[in-house]
Structure formats: C-alpha cells, structure tokens
ZAVEX-250816 format. One record per atom (N, C-alpha, C): residue in three letters; x, y, z; residue number from 1; atom name. Coordinates in Angstrom, 2 decimals, decimal comma, padded with zeros to 5 digits. Atoms other than C-alpha are relative to their C-alpha. Layout:
REM residues N
[site ALA [X Y Z] NUM CA];
...
REM end
This chain:
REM residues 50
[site UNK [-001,19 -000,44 000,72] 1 N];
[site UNK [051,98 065,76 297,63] 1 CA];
[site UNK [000,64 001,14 000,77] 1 C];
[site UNK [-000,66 -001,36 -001,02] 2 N];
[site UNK [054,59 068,02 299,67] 2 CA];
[site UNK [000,58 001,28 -001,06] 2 C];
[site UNK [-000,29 -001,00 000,84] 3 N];
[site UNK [055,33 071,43 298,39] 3 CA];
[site UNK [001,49 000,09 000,30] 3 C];
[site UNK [-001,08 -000,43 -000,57] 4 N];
[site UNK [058,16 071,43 299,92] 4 CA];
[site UNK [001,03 -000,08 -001,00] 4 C];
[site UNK [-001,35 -000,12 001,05] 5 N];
[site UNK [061,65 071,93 297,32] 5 CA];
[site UNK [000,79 -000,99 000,51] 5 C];
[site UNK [-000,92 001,63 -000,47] 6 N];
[site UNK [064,09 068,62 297,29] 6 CA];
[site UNK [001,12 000,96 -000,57] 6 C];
[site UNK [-001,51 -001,07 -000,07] 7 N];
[site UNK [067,69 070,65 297,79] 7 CA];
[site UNK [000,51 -000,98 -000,71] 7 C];
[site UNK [-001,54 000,42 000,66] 8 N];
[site UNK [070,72 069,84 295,83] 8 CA];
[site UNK [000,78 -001,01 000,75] 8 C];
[site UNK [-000,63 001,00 -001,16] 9 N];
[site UNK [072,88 066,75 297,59] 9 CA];
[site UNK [001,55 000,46 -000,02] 9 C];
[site UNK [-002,04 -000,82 000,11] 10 N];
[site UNK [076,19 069,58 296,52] 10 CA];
[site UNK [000,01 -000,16 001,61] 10 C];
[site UNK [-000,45 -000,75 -001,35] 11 N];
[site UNK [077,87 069,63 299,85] 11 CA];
[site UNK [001,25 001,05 -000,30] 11 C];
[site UNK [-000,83 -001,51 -000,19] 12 N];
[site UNK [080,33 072,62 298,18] 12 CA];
[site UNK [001,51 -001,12 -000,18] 12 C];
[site UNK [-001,28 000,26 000,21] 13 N];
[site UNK [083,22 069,64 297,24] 13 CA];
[site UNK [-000,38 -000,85 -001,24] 13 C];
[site UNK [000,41 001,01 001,64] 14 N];
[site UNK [082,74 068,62 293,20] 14 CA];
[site UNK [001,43 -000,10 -000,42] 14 C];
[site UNK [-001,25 000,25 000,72] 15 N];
[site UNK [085,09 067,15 291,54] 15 CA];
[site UNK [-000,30 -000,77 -001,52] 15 C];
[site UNK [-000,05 000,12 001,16] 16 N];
[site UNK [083,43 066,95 288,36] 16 CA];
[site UNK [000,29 000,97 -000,71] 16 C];
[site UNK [-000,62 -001,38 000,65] 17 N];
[site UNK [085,01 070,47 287,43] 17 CA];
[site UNK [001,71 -000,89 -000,47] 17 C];
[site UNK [-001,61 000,70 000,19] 18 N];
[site UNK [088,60 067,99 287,65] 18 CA];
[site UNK [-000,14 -000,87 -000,83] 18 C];
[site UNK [-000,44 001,00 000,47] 19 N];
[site UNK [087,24 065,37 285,49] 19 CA];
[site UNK [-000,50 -001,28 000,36] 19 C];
[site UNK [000,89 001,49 -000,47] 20 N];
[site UNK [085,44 062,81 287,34] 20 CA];
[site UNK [-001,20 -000,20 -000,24] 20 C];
[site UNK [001,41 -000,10 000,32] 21 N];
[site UNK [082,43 061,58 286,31] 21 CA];
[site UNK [-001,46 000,07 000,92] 21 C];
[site UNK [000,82 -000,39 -001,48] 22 N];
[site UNK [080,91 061,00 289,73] 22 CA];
[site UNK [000,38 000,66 000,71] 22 C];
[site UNK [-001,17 -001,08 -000,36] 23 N];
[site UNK [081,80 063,83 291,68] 23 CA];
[site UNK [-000,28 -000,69 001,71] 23 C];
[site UNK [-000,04 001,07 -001,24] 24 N];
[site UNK [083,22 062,51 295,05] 24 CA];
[site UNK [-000,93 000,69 001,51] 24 C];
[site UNK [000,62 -000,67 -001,39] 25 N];
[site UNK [081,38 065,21 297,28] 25 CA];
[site UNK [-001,46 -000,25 -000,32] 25 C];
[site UNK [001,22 -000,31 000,23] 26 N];
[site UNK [077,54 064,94 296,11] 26 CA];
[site UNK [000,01 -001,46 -000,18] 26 C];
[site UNK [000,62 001,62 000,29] 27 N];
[site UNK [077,71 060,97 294,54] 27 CA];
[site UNK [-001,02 000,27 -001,28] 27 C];
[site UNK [000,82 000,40 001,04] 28 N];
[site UNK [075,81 062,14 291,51] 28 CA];
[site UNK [001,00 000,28 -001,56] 28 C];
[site UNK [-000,89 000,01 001,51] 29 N];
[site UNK [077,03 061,99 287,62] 29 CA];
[site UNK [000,06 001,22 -000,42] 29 C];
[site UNK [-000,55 -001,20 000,41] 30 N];
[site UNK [078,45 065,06 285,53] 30 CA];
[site UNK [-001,03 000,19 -000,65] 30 C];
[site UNK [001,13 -000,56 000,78] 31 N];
[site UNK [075,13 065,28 283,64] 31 CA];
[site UNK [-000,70 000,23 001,45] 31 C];
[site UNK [000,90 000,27 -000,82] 32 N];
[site UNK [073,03 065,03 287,17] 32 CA];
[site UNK [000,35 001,49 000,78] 32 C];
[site UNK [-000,74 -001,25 -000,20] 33 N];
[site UNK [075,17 067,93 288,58] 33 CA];
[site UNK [-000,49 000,98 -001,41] 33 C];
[site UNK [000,07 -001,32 000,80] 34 N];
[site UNK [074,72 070,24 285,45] 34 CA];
[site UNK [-001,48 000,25 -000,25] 34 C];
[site UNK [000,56 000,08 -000,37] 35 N];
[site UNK [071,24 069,23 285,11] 35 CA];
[site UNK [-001,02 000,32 000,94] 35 C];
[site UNK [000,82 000,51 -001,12] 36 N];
[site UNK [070,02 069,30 288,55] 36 CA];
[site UNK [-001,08 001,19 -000,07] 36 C];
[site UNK [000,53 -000,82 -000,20] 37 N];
[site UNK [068,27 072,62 288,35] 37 CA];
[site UNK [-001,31 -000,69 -001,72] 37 C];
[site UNK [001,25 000,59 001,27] 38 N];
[site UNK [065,81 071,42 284,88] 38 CA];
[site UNK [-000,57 -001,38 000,98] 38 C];
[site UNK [000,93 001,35 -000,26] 39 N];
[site UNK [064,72 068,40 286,70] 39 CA];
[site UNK [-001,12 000,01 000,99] 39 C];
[site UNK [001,01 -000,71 -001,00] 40 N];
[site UNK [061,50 068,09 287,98] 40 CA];
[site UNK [-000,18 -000,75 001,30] 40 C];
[site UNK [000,05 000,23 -001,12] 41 N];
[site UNK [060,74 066,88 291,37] 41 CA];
[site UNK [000,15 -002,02 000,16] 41 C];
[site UNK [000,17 001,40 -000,40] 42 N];
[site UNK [060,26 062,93 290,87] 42 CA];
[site UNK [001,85 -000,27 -000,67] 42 C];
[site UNK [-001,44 000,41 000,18] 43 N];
[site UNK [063,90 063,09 288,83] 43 CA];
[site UNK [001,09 000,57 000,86] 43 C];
[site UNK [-000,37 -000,74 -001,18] 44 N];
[site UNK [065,16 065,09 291,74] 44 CA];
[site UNK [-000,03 -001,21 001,54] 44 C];
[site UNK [000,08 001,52 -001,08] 45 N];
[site UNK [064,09 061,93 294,05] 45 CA];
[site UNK [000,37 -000,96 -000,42] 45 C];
[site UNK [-000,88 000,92 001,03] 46 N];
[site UNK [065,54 059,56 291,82] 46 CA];
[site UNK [001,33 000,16 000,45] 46 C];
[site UNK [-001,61 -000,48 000,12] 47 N];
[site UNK [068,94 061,12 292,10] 47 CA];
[site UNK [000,48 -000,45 001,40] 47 C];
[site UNK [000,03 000,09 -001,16] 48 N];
[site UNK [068,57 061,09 295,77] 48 CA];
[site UNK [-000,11 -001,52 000,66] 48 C];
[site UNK [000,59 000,57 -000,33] 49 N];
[site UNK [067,33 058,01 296,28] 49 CA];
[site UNK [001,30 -001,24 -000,42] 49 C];
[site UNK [-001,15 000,30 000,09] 50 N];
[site UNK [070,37 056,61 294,18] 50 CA];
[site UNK [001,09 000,23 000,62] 50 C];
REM end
C-alpha cells in the first residue's frame, strides 16, 4: 500500500463556480470537486481513474 497522497486533478481552470456540472478543467462533477478533500484514498482513485 503506497503512502504516498493522490493530488487533486484541479489544474486552476473550474468552471463549476459558472454552472457546469463537469468542470471543463479537472473532468470531475460539482459534488467530486467540493468533496474531493473528505474522500478517502480508494474514492480519490476512482475519480481519477474515471
């Protein structure tokens, strides 16, 4: 099992602050974005993986 921390896939351009549900800079949903910090490591690879 790696200790290592699975980063955020923000690259710093959301556009679920405008309204979209997938935001066009990251690719994840407006719950997955607000979220992302509570989730634990296997729903964190999930997201990613989608």
């Amino acid at each position: 099992m790696s200790t290592q921390r699975i980063k955020t896939p923000c690259i710093g351009l959301c556009s679920t602050v405008y309204g979209d549900v997938v935001c066009r800079g990251c690719k994840r949903f407006h719950h997955e974005v607000v979220n992302w910090n509570a989730y634990d490591e296997q729903e964190k690879r999930a997201v990613w993986r989608r």
